[in-house]
Structures are given as structure tokens and as C-alpha cells.
N, C-alpha and C positions, 0 to 999 in steps of 0.2 A: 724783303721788308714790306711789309704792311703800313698803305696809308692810307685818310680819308681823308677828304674836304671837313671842315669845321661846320658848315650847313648840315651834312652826315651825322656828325655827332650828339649822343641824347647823353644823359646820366644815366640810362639805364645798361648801356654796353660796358660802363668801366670807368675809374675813377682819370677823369682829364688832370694835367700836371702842367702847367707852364711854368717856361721854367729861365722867364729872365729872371734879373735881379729884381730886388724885391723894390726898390723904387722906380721902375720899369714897369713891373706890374699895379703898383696902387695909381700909376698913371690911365693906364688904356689895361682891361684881362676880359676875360668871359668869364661870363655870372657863373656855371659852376666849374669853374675849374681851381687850383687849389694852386699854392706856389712854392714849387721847391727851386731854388736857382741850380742852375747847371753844376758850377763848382759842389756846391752841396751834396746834389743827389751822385754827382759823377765818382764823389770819396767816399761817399755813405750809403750808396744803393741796397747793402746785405739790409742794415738797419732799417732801411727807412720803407722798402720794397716788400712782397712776400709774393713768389711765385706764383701762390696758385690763384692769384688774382688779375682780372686786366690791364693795364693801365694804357692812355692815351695822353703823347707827347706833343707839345707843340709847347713852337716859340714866333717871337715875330717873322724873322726872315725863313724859318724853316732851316737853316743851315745846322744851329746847334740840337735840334730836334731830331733832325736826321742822323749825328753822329751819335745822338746818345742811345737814338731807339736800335743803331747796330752793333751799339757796343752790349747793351742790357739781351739783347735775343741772344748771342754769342754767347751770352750768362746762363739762358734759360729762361728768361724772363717773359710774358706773354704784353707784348709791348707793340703798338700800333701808332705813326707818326700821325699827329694832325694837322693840317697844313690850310691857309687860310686863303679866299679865292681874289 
């Protein structure tokens, strides 16, 4: 599994995805990151996802970040957890 520190992270490597709940996120997120909530992306990853793009995961504790970014490579997916320091 592929991670980085969130300091690491530019918009230029791949589309960032946090992925609390969406009143989670309009609380505390990073300017460019986009918000799908876990349940969401977790039922709807074919839709919402496209392989040959990157994406970078992160969530507050890292824990559901982490299961999602081993479930989505196990996919094929090109997917990199981002974790915060």
C-alpha cells in the first residue's frame, strides 16, 4: 500500500478524496481535496472511480483510509493513502 504524509501532497499527483461524512467535512477538510464519504465511494467506487486515474485517500484518523485504499488496489485501482502528521 502506498502512503504519504498530507505535507507531500500537491493537486498536481491526483485527485485527493476525503472521505468523512459530509458534515465532518464542511467542519475541518483540505482546500483541495473533494468529499466522497466512505459508505458512498465503498458501494459506488465502479461509478464514481476510473482506473486510469490517481487518486489519494485520506480521512481524519487514517483507519478508514486505509481500508479503503486496500480494498480499491485489490480492484486495480491506482490509489495512495494520505495520512496526516
Amino acid at each position: 500500500m502506498k502512503r504519504i504524509k498530507l505535507s507531500e501532497y500537491n493537486n498536481s499527483l491526483g485527485t485527493l478524496i476525503d472521505i468523512e461524512d459530509q458534515y465532518t467535512y464542511s467542519l475541518n477538510h483540505y482546500k483541495d481535496s473533494i468529499n466522497i464519504p466512505y459508505q458512498k465511494l465503498v458501494f459506488n467506487y465502479k461509478t464514481l472511480l476510473d482506473k486510469t486515474r490517481p487518486y489519494y485517500i485520506m480521512c481524519n484518523g487514517g483507519f478508514k483510509s486505509k481500508k479503503l485504499v486496500n480494498i480499491l488496489e485489490f480492484y486495480g485501482y491506482n490509489v495512495t493513502q494520505v495520512y496526516k502528521e
